[in-house]
N, C-alpha and C positions, 0 to 999 in steps of 0.2 A: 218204681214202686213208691218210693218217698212222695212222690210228686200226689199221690192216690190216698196221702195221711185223712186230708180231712172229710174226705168224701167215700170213703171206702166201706167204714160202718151202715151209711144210708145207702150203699149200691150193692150189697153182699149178696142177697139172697137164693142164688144159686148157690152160692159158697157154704153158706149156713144152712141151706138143706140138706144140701150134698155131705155136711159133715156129719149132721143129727142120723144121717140113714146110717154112713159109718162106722158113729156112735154105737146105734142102735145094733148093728151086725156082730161088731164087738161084746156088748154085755150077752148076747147069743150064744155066745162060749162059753158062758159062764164061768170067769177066768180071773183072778185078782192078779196083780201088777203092782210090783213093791217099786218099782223106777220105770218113769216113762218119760218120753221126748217129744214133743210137736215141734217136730222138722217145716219149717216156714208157719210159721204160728201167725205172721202180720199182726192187727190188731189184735189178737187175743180175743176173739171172740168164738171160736168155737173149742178152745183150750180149757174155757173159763167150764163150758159146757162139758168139756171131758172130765177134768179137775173133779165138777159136781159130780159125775159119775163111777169117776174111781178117787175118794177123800181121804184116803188112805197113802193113794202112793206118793214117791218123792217126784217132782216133776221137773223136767227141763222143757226150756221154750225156745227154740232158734227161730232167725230170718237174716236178711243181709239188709235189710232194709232201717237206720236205724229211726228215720220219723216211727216210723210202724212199732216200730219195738217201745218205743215210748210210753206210745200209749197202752201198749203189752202190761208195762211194769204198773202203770198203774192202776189199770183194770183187774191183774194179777197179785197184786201186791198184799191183799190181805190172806191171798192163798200160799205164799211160801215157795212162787215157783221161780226161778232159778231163771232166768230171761235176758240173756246175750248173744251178741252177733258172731253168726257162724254160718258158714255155708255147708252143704251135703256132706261136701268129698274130707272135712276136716272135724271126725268125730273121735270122742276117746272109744276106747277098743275094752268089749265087752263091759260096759259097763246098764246096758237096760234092758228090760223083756219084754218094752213094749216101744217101737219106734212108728209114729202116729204120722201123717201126712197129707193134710188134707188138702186138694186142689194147687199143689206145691211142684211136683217132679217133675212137670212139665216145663218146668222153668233151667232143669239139668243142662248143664254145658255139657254133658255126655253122660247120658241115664247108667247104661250097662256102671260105670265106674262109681255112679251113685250109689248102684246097689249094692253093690260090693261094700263100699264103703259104711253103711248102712248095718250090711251083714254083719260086718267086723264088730261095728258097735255092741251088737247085741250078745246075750250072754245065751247059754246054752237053750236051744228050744225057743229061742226068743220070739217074737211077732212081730211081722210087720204090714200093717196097718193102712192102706192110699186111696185116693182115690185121682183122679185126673180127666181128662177131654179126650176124646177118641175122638178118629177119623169121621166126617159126620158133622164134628162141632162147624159152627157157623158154615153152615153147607148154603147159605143165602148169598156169601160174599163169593168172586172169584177166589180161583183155586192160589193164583201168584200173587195175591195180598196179604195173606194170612201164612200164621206160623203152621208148621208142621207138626201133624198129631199120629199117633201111633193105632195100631188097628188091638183089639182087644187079644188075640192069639198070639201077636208079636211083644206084647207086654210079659204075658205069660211065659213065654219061652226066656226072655231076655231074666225074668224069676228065674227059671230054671239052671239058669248058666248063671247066675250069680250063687246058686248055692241056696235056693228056696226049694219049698212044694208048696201048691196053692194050697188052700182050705176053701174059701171063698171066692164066688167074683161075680159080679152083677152086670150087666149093663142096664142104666137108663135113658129116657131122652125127656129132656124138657126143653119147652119152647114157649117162647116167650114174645109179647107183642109191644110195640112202640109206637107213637105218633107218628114218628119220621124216621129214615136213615139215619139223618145227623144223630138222634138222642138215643138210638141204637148206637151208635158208634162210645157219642159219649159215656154211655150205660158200661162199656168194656172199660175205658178208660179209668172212670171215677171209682173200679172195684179194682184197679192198680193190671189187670189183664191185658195190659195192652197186645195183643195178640196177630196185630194189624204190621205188618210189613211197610217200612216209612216209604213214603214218594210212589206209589203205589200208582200207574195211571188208570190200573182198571177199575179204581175205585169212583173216577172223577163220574163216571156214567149215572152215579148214586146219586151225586150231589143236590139236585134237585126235587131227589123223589120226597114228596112231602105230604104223599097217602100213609097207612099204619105199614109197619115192616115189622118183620120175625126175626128172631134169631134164633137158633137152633144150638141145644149144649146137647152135648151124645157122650153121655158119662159113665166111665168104669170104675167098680170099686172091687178093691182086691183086697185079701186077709191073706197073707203067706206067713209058714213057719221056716226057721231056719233050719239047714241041715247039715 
């Protein structure tokens, strides 16, 4: 992710759509939140956007990333938000009622324990806030090159055994067009996704494709409360 510091603001915009709908589903509760957290915040760019939204609350920012958090802090910085390295599973316990997540939990070394962790965080009735890549996403690339995504009913349930009830949950797809393979592949990289499986040989069949290529996000956005 470090590696994705200075090119990630110019490669987001899946990211930063996907957060604005989020956003968006959120103020649809019509809900104030006196403490909230953006769990994998990276750049700070769609925190900056929640921040605006709710300017009232106290805010925390995580990532494990610290280039990224960098430039968190100072994009942040005249917002008063609270911007240090911390991964999912190491939150304090009941301390927010709104835990935010945008394009982040796919990154989990093991989700179910995320949530959990997550859950503990939050304070009675709390929210929790995601969205992420389902099965679907880059459906252009072979299946043994790419990370493994979750199917949108198995997100849900894995909620439920963490101690949630949905509220919400969308599915969308966007798709997106590139001159080449290569600058599709780069386009993943330079927004810190690398999502591509190293030494990959079925990717080599790509290498030369140098007509426009697609790439396919198939995104879920979820609102659960705790219970």
């Amino acid at each position: 992710f470090n590696n994705a510091a200075s090119t990630y603001d110019d490669n987001c915009n899946v990211q930063l759509e996907v957060g604005l709908e989020l956003i968006n589903q959120l103020v649809q509760l019509d809900t104030n939140y006196s403490d909230i957290i953006d769990l994998g915040c990276g750049t700070g760019i769609v925190t900056k956007k929640l921040v605006k939204q709710f300017p009232k609350a106290s805010f925390h920012a995580i990532d494990i990333a610290c280039h990224l958090l960098k430039i968190a802090q100072n994009r942040l910085a005249e917002n008063n938000v609270n911007v240090y390295e911390r991964d999912f599973d190491n939150l304090s316990k009941a301390q927010f009622e709104l835990a935010f997540a945008n394009m982040s939990l796919q990154w989990s070394v093991f989700l179910p324990k995320s949530f959990i962790s997550i859950r503990n965080s939050l304070k009675e009735n709390g929210i929790l806030a995601f969205s992420l890549p389902l099965i679907g996403t880059f459906s252009e690339l072979p299946k043994e090159s790419k990370m493994e995504f979750l199917e949108q009913r198995d997100t849900l349930k894995l909620l439920e055994q963490a101690g949630f009830i949905n509220i919400y949950t969308s599915v969308s797809i966007i798709r997106l067009e590139f001159p080449s393979f290569l600058t599709a592949l780069k386009s993943i990289k330079a927004a810190g996704a690398n999502a591509l499986k190293s030494n990959s040989s079925s990717l080599l069949k790509f290498k030369d494709h140098q007509n426009s290529f697609f790439l396919t996000y198939k995104i879920g956005l979820f609102i659960a409360k705790k219970i």
